[in-house]
N, C-alpha and C positions, 0 to 999 in steps of 0.2 A: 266248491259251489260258486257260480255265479251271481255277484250281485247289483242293486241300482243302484242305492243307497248305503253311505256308510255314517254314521252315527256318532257324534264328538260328544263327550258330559262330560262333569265331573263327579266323580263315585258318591257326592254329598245328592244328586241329582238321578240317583240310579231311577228312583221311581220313575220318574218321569219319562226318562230314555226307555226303559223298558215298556211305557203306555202307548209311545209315537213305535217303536217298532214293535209292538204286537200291531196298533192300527195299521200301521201302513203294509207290513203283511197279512193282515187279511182282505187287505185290497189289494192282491198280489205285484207287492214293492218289494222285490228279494232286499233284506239289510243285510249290512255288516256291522256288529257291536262288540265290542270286546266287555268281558272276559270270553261269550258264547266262541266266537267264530275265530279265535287263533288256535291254529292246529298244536296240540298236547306234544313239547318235546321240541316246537319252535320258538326261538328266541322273541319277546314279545314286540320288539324294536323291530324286528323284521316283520311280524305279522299283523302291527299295525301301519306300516309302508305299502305291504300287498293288499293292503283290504282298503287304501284310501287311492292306489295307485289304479286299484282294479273298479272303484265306482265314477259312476256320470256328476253326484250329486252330494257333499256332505250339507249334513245337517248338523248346526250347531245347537248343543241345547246349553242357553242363555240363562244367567244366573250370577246374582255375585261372586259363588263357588267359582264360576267359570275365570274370574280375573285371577285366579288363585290358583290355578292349577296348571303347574310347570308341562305335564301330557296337553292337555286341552292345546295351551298355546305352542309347543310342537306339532300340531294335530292338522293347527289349521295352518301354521308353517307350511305344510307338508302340502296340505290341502292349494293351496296357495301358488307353490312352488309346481305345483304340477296342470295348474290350470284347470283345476273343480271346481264346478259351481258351487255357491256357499249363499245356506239359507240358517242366517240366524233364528230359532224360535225363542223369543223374547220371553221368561217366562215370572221375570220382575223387573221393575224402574228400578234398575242398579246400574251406573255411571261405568262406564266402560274401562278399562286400565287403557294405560300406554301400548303396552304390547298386541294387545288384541283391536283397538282401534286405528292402528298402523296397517292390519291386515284387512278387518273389514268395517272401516269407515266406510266405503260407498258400495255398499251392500244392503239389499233389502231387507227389513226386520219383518217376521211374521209375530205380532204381537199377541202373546196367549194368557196375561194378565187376567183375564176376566174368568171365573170359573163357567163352567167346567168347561174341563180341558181338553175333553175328546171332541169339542165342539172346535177347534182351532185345530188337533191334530186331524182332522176330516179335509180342512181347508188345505194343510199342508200336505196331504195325500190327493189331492188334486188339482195341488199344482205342481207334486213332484211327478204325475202320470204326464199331464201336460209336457214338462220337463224334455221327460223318456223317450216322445215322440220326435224327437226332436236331434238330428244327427252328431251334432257339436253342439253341447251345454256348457255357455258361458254367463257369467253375469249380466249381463245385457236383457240374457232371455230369461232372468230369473225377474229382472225389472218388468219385462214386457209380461212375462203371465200373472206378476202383481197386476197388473195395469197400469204401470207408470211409463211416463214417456221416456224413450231409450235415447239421448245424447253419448256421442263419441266422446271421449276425455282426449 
C-alpha cells in the first residue's frame, strides 16, 4: 500500500503515534507505523527502510523517550539520508540528545505541549496535506507552511 506519511516514536509514546495516525488518516494521509505496516515474514530493518524510503514526509513524535531510542535515532538517520521532510511534533520541554539535534537542529517544531492533543494533531494534518501538494518536500517547505521565512544555508 501506498503511503504520505511515515511515523517515528518510541514504543514508550505508542499512544500518541497511534492518535496522530488515526487523525491524519481520517483526513485521508495514507501512514506508515510500524508494528502495523511491515509485511509478516519481513525482516524489520528492511521494512522500516521501505516505509521511510517510500514516504514524502516523516513525522517525529518528540519525547524524552525519543533521545532514548536507538530505532527512533536510526529512523531519522534514515529519514535524513534519504532527503524526507521531517516534522518534529514536540510533545514535551525535554532537551534534545546529541544524536538527534545533529539531525534535526534546523528543523521546525510543531509544538503539542498544551492539551489536548487532537487540537495540534489537526494542525499537523494540514500542513502535511499542504506538504503533499507539493512535488518535491524538503525542509524549506516544511518552514514555509509553518510560516516562517525560508533562508538558503
Amino acid at each position: 500500500m501506498a503511503h504520505d506519511v511515515f511515523i517515528s516514536y518510541s514504543n514508550k509514546d505508542k499512544k500518541s503515534a497511534d492518535a496522530v495516525c488515526s487523525v491524519l488518516e481520517q483526513n485521508e494521509i495514507r501512514c506508515w507505523i510500524a508494528p502495523r505496516d511491515i509485511t509478516p515474514g519481513t525482516p524489520f530493518a528492511e521494512g522500516i527502510i521501505d516505509g521511510i524510503k517510500g514516504s514524502k514526509v516523516f513525522i517525529l513524535i518528540y519525547s524524552d523517550h525519543t533521545n532514548h531510542s536507538s530505532q527512533v535515532i536510526k529512523e531519522v538517520d534514515r529519514a535524513v539520508h534519504h532527503g524526507i521532510a521531517i516534522i518534529p511534533l514536540r510533545l514535551e520541554d525535554a532537551p534534545m540528545s546529541k544524536q538527534l539535534e545533529y539531525y534535526v537542529s534546523d528543523v521546525h517544531w510543531l509544538d503539542a505541549m498544551t492539551p489536548p492533543l487532537e487540537k495540534h494533531i489537526k494542525r499537523l494534518s494540514e500542513v502535511v496535506k499542504l506538504l503533499l501538494t507539493i512535488d518535491t518536500v524538503d525542509n524549506n517547505n516544511v518552514r514555509a507552511a509553518f510560516g516562517e521565512e525560508v533562508t538558503d544555508k
